[in-house]
Structure formats: structure tokens, C-alpha cells
C-alpha positions as CSV (number, residue, x, y, z in Angstrom):
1,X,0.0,0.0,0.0
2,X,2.1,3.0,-1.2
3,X,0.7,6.3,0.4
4,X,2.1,9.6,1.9
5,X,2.7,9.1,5.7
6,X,0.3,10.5,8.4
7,X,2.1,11.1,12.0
8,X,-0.6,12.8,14.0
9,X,-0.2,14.2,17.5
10,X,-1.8,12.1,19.5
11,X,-4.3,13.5,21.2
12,X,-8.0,12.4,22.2
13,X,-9.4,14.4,19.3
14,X,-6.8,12.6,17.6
15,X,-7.9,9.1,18.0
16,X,-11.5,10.4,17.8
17,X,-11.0,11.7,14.2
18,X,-9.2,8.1,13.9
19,X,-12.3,6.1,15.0
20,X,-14.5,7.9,12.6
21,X,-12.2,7.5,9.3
22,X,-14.2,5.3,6.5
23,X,-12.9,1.6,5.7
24,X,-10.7,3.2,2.6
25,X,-8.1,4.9,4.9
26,X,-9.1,2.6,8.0
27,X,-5.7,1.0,8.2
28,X,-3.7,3.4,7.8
29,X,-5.3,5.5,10.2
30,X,-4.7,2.6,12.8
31,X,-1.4,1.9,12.3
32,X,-0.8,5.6,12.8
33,X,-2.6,5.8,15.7
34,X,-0.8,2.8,17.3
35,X,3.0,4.6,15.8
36,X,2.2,7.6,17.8
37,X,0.9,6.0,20.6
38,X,4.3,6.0,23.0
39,X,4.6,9.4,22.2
40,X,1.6,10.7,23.6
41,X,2.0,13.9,25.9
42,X,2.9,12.9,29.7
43,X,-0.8,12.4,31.6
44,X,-2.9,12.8,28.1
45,X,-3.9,9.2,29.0
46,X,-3.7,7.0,31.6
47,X,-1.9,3.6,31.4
48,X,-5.3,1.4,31.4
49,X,-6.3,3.9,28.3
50,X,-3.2,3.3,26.4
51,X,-3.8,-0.1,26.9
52,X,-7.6,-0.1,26.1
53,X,-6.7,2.0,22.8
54,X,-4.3,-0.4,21.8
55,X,-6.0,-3.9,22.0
56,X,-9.1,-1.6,20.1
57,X,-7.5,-0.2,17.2
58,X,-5.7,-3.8,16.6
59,X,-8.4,-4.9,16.9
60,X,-9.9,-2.8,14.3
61,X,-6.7,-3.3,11.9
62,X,-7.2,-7.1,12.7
63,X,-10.9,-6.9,10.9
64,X,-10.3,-4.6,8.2
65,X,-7.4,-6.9,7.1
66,X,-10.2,-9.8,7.4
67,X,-12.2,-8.0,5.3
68,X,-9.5,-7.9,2.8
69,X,-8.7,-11.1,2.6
70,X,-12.3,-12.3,2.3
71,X,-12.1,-10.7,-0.8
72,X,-8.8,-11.6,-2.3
73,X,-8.7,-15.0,-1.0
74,X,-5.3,-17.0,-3.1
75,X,-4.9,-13.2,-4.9
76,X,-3.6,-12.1,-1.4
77,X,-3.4,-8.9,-0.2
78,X,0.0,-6.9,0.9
79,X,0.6,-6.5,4.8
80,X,1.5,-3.1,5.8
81,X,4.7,-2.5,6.9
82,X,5.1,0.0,9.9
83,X,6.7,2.7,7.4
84,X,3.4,4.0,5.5
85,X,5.5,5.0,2.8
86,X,7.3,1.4,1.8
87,X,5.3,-1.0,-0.7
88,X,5.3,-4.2,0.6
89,X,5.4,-7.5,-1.1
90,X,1.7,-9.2,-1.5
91,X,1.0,-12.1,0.7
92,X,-0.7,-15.2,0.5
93,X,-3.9,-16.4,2.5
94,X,-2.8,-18.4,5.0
95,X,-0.1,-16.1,5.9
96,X,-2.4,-13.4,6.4
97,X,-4.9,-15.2,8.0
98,X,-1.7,-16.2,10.2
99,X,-0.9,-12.8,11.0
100,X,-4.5,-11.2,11.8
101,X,-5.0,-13.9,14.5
102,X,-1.3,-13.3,16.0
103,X,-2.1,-9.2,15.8
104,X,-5.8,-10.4,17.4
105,X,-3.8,-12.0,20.2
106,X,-1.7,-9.5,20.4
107,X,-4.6,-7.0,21.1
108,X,-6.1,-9.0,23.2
109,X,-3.1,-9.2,25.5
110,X,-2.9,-5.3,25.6
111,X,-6.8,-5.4,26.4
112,X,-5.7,-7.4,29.5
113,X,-3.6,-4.7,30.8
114,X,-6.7,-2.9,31.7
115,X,-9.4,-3.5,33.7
116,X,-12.9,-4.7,32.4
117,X,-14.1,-1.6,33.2
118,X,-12.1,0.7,31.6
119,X,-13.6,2.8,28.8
120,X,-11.9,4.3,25.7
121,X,-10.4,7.9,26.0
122,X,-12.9,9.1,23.0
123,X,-16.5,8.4,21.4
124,X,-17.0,5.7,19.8
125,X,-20.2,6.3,16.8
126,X,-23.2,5.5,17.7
127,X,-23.1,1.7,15.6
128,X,-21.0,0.7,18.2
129,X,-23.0,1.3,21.5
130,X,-26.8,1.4,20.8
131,X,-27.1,-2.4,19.4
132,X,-27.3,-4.3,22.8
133,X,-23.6,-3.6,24.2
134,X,-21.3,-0.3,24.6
135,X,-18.2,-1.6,22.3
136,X,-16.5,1.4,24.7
137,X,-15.6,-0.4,27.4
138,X,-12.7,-3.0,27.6
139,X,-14.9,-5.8,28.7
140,X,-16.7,-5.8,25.3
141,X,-13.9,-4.8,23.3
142,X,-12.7,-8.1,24.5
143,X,-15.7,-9.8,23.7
144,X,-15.3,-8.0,20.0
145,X,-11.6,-8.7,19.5
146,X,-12.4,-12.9,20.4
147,X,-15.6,-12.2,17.5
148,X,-13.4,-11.6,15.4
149,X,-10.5,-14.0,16.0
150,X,-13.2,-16.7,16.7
151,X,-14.0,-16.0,12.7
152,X,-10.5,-15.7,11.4
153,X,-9.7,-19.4,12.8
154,X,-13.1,-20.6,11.7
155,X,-12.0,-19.7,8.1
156,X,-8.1,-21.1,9.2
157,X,-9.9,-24.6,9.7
158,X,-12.1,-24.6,6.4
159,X,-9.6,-23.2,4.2
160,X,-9.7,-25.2,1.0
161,X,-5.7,-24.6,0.5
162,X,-4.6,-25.4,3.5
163,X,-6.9,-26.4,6.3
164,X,-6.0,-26.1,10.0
165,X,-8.8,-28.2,11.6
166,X,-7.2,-27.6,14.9
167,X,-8.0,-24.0,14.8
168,X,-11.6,-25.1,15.1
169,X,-11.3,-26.1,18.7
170,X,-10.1,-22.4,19.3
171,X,-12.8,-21.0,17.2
172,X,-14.7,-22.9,19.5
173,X,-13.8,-21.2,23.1
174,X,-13.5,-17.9,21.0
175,X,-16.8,-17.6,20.0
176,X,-18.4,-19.0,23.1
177,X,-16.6,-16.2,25.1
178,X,-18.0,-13.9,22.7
179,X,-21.4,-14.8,23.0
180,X,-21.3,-16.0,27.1
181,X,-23.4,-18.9,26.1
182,X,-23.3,-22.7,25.4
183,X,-24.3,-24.1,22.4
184,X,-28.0,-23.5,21.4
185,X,-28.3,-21.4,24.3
186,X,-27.8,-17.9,23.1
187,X,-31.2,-16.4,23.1
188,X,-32.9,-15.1,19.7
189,X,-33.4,-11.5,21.6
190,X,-29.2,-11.9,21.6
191,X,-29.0,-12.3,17.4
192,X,-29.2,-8.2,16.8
193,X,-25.7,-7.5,19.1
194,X,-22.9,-6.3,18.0
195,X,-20.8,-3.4,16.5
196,X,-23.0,-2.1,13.1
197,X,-22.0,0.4,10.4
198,X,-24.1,3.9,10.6
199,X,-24.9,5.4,7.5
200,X,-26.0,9.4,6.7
201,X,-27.3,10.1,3.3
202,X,-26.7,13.5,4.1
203,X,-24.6,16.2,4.8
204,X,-21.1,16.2,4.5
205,X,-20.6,12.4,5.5
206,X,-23.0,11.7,2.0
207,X,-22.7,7.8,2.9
208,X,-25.6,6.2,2.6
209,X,-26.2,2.4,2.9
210,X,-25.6,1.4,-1.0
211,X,-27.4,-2.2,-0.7
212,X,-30.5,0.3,-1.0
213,X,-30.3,0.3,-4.9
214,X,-32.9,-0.3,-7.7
215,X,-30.2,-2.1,-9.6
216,X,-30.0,-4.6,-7.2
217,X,-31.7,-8.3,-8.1
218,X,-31.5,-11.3,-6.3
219,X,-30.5,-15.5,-7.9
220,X,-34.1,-16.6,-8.4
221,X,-32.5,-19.7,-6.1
222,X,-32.8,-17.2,-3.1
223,X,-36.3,-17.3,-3.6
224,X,-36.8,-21.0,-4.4
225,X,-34.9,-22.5,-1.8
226,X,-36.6,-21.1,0.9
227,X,-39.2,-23.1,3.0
228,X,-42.6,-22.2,3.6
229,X,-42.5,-22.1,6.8
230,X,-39.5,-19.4,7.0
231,X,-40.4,-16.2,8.2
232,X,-37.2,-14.8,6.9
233,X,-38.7,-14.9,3.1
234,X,-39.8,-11.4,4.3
235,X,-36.4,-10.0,3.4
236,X,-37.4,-11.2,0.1
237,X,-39.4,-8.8,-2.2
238,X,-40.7,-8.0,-5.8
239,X,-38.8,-5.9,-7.8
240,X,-40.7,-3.0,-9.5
241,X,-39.4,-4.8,-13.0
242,X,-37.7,-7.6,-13.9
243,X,-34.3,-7.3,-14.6
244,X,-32.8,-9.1,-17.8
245,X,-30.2,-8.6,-20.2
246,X,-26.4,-8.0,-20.3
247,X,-26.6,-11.7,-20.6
248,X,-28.3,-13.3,-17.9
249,X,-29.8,-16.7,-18.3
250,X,-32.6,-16.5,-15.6
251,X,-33.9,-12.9,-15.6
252,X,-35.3,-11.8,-11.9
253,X,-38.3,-10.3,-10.7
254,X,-37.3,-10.0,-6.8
255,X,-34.3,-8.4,-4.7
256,X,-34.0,-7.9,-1.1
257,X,-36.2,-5.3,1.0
258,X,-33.5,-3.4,2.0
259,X,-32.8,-2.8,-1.4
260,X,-35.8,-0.6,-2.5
261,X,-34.6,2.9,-2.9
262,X,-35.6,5.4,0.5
263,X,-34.1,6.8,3.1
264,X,-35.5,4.0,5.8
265,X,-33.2,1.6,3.9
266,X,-30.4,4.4,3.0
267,X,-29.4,4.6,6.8
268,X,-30.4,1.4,7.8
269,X,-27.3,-0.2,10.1
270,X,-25.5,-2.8,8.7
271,X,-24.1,-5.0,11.4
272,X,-20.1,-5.6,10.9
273,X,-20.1,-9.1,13.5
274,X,-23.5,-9.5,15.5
275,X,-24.2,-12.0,17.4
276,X,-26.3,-14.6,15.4
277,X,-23.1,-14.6,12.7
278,X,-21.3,-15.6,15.7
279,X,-23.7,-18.4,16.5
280,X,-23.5,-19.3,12.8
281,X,-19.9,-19.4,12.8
282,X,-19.6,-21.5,16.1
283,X,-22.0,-24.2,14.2
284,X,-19.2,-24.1,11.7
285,X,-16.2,-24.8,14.2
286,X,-18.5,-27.7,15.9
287,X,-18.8,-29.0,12.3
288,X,-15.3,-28.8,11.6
289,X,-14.6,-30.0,15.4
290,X,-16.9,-33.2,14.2
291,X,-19.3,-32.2,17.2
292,X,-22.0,-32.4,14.8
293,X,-25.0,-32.3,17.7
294,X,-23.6,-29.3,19.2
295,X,-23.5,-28.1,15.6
296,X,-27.3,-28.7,15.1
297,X,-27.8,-27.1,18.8
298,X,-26.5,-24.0,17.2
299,X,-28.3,-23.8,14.2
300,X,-31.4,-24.9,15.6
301,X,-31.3,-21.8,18.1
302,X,-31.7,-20.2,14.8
303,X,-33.1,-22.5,12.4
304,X,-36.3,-22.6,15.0
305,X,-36.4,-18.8,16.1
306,X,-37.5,-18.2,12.5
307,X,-41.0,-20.7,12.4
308,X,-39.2,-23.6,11.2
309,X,-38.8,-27.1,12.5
310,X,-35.7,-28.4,14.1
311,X,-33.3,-30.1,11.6
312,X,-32.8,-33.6,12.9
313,X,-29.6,-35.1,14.0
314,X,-26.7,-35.4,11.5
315,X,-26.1,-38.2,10.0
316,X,-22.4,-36.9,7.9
317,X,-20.4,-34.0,8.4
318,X,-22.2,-32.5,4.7
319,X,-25.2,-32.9,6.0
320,X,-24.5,-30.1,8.5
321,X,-22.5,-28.2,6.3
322,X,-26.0,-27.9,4.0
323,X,-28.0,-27.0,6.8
324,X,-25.4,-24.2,8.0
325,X,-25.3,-23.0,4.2
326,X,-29.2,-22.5,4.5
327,X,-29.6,-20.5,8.0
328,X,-26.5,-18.3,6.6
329,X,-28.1,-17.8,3.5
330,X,-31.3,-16.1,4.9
331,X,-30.0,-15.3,8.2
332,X,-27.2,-13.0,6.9
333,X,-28.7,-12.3,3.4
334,X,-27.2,-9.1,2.1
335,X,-25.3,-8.6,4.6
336,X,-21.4,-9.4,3.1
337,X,-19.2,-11.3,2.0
338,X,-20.3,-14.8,4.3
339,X,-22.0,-17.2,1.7
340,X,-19.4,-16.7,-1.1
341,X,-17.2,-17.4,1.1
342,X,-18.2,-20.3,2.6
343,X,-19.5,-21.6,-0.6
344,X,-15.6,-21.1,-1.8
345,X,-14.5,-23.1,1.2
346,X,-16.7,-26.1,1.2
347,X,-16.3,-26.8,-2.8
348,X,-19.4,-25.4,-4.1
349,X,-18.8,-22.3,-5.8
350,X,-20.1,-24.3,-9.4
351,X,-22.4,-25.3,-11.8
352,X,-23.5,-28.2,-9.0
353,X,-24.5,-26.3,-6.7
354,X,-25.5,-23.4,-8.1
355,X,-27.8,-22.0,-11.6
356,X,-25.1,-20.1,-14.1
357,X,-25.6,-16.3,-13.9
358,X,-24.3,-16.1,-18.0
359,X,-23.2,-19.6,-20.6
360,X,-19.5,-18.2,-19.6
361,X,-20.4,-17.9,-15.4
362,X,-16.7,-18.3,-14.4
363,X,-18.1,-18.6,-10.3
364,X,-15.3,-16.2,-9.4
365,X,-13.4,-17.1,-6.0
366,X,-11.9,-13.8,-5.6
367,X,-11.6,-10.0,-6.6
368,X,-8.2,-8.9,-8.3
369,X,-5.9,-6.4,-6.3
370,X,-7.4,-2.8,-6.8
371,X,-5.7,-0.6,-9.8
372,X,-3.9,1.8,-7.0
373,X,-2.1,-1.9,-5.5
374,X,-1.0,-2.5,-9.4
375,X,0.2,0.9,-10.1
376,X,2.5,1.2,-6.5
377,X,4.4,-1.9,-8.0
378,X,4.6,-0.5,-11.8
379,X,2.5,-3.7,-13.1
380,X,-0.7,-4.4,-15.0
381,X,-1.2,-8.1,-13.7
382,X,-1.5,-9.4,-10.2
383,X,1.8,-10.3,-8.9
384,X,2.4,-14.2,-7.4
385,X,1.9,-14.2,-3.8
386,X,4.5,-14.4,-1.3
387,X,4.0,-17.2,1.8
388,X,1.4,-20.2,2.3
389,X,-2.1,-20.3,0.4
């Protein structure tokens, strides 16, 4: 990532302007914030605050490199050296799934430093303390930071490359930290926790929410595949016209009811890890842990908190792998990244699985490295990665 250096002084004002930066300059802004850290003025902050600022803004840095990496998968994404100003080489999946869960730990242990009731030395945005917990204090940070590392391992043990089943076990204890419940025990009055994204369609933020787009249709699969009984369908609607051409084979009359154009749906919250992904995620870990009845505990805390019956026991490990892929589908629909992802993993990105989009549907795995990646290293192509994949 070649970009000019930014060296605030690190103030509370500071690290509030940091907290409120948009994902684009995110992690720079955080690795700035953590370089100027032991520099801050004598009794600006106390120790437990330095600490506290610390294990959040890694954790932050640890997320937005997630978020990366969802979408670059075997491309791999460049890690960002301390020096703003030096391009690094780009590195391979494992090797950055590696490194987010050591700098997760690694926040985690500076979250320890302070106590559990410490709160951050600025204010956080409103989509991280009005959706069940107050993200600004160190005992939910915490909870946060093993959120997030309880979803990195989950995709360390189903990576198709190089699978690391043992991280599942850790995803395990991760997660059920995060959600301070056993399996099928967190409560459907729980699912809506967690940090969200806040969106203003107005002023001089101008962000709104941009699933809320007429241009938006949805695989007529969504709509097929769901059972009657599923009160989820809601978040499936008409479309105002059917949308065809540019060579689609199955032309679509519905799309998602967040995606009708007004200003309800325009700042509607988008949640960034809430707590029935979490749930979702641990079903995975039990599936990949071959704890396939605490796997269908999980999923039928969900499964049934929606009108539908229980899935019965398990009889193979893909058996509960199709179940997961159908509460995430409707569960988290339109909300990132987490089907294609785990559709990648589990071998069913294809024709199999899924209806073609055009004759030539190449079921793309991952998004190239952006134009501004290929011109900091003078190429036109995406360079091999460096590490494991």
C-alpha cells in the first residue's frame, strides 16, 4: 500500500477523528494511531487507556485486514509495513490469516492490561453502542476482538488450501466467550448484538447504505430455496421490473427489501459481526470439530427462532454443512461477504451447486488487487503471492 505518511499528534481528538475514518483509509489511520501512541503527551492518557486503545485499534486493523482477505482469498493482499511510505510484497492467504490472528492476540493481551471496566479515551459512533452492548468499554472490546479472531480461525480450519482443523477447537472457546453462552443457548433477543456500520445520506458524510439500490436483483435460487415455513422470506421482495439482459440466463423479478430505494433503507445499520453470525460461525467450528450435535444445537437456536422445525440429527459432516449454508443464507442475506465465502470453502462455488448467472459464469473465488495496488508496484497483472495459500 504505497501512500504519503500520516504522523498525528496524538491526542484524544486525535484518536476520535481516527475512529470515525471510512474503511478506505481505516488501516492506515490505525497503524498511525498505534505509531504515535508511545509518544503521547505525559498524563494525556492513563496507562489502562493506552492499553484499552491499543488492543481496540488492533483490533480494528485485525478486521479490516479480514475484510481484505475475504475478498482476495489466493490473490492475497499486501501486509502493511510500519513505514506508510514502503510497498510491501503481497502475501498469501494463510499467511495473512496467520498474521491477523497473532495481531488479534496481540490485542487481546494489551486489552488485559486494563481492567474490564475501563472505557476508551474518546466516542466511539453511535453503531458501536446502541445495538445491545457499549463496544467502549474494555470488557466488550474483549468480547469484539475474540468475535473476530473466533471468525478468522473458523475460516483457518475450512480453508480449502490449507486447512487447520485444529483451529476449530479455538474458534470454539473464542466464540463462546464472545457470545457468554453454550451451544444452542444464546437467546434469539441476543441475534441483533454487535458493532454495526451507521450510514448518513446527508450532509457532509453523504454515505448512505448502498445495498438500497434499484439495480439490485437477487439469484431466483434465493427465492426458491426457501421453506414455507421461514419467516425470513420477508427479506425477500418484488422488484418493480424484472431485470434481464447484459446476458443473464434466468432474468429476476425479486431483490432484497432493503434494497428498494428510500431513506428507511439508505441509513439502515449494517451489522459488521452481530451475534447470530457468531452463532452461525460457532455451528461451523463444531462441524469442523466433528461435534455435529452441538452443531445442530446452534443452528437450531436459529433455524427454529424463524417458524421452522428443528433439523434432525446429522447423520455426515455435509449434511450439517447444508443445513449451515441455508440458516446463513437467509440469516445473513445481504449482509457481506459470508455465503461466497463459505460456498468457496466447502467446494461449491459451481455449476453443482448453483444455476449459471451467463453460458460463460466463471463462479469467481476472488476479486483482483485494486488498480492503486498494481500501479504502487509498476505492473498491469496481479503479482504471485509471497507465503502459504
Amino acid at each position: 500500500m504505497s501512500v504519503r505518511r500520516w504522523r498525528p499528534t496524538l491526542t484524544r481528538e486525535a484518536l476520535q477523528a481516527a475512529a470515525d475514518l471510512p474503511d478506505s483509509t481505516a488501516i492506515r489511520a490505525e497503524q498511525a494511531i498505534l505509531g504515535a501512541l508511545p509518544g503521547a503527551a505525559e498524563g494525556e492518557f492513563s496507562d489502562a487507556e493506552v492499553a484499552a486503545t491499543k488492543g481496540f485499534f488492533k483490533t480494528l486493523k485485525g478486521l479490516d485486514y479480514m475484510r481484505l482477505i475475504e475478498l482476495r482469498d489466493t490473490v492475497g493482499i499486501p501486509i502493511q509495513a510500519e513505514d506508510n511510505e514502503t510497498v510491501t510484497d503481497v502475501s498469501c492467504k494463510t499467511t495473512v490469516l496467520n498474521y491477523i490472528a497473532a495481531l488479534l492476540d496481540s490485542a487481546n493481551t494489551d486489552l488485559g492490561g486494563a481492567s474490564a471496566t475501563t472505557t476508551l479515551p474518546f466516542v466511539l459512533p453511535t453503531g458501536f453502542t446502541a445495538f445491545g452492548r457499549n463496544y467502549g468499554t474494555v470488557a466488550n472490546i474483549q468480547k469484539f476482538n475474540r468475535a473476530v479472531k473466533g471468525k478468522v480461525d473458523v475460516y483457518r480450519a475450512i480453508n480449502r488450501k490449507n486447512r487447520q482443523t485444529a483451529r476449530a477447537t479455538d474458534a470454539i472457546a473464542e466464540l463462546t466467550f464472545a457470545l457468554g453462552a453454550g451451544p444452542g443457548a444464546v437467546p434469539a433477543s441476543q441475534f441483533s448484538f454487535g458493532p454495526y456500520y451507521k450510514f448518513v445520506i446527508g450532509g457532509s458524510e453523504a454515505t448512505p447504505n448502498n445495498v438500497s439500490d434499484t439495480r439490485v436483483g437477487l439469484n431466483t435460487m434465493v427465492k426458491d430455496s426457501v421453506l414455507a415455513t421461514d419467516t425470513r422470506a420477508s427479506k425477500i421482495i418484488n422488484r418493480s421490473s424484472t431485470l434481464s439482459g447484459q446476458g443473464l440466463l434466468n432474468p429476476t423479478a425479486i431483490t432484497c427489501a432493503n434494497c428498494s430505494a428510500n431513506t428507511a433503507n439508505q441509513e439502515k445499520p449494517l451489522g459488521i459481526l452481530r451475534d447470530e453470525e457468531l452463532v452461525l460461525l460457532r455451528a461451523q467450528a463444531y462441524i469442523e470439530a466433528g461435534q455435529l450435535d452441538n452443531a445442530r444445537l446452534d443452528l437450531n437456536s436459529i433455524h427454529t427462532a424463524y417458524g421452522n422445525p428443528a433439523w434432525p440429527a446429522f447423520a455426515t459432516r455435509d449434511a450439517a454443512i447444508s443445513a449451515f449454508l441455508y440458516d446463513q443464507r437467509y440469516s445473513l442475506l445481504m449482509e457481506g461477504p459470508q455465503r461466497w465465502v463459505a460456498l468457496r470453502e466447502y467446494g461449491r462455488l459451481n455449476a453443482t451447486y448453483l444455476r449459471k448467472e451467463t453460458n460463460t459464469d466463471p463462479y469467481n473465488a476472488a476479486f483482483p488487487l485494486s488498480r492503486a495496488e498494481l500501479n504502487a508496484r509498476g505492473l498491469t497483472v496481479n503479482p504471485a503471492c509471497v507465503g502459504v495459500n
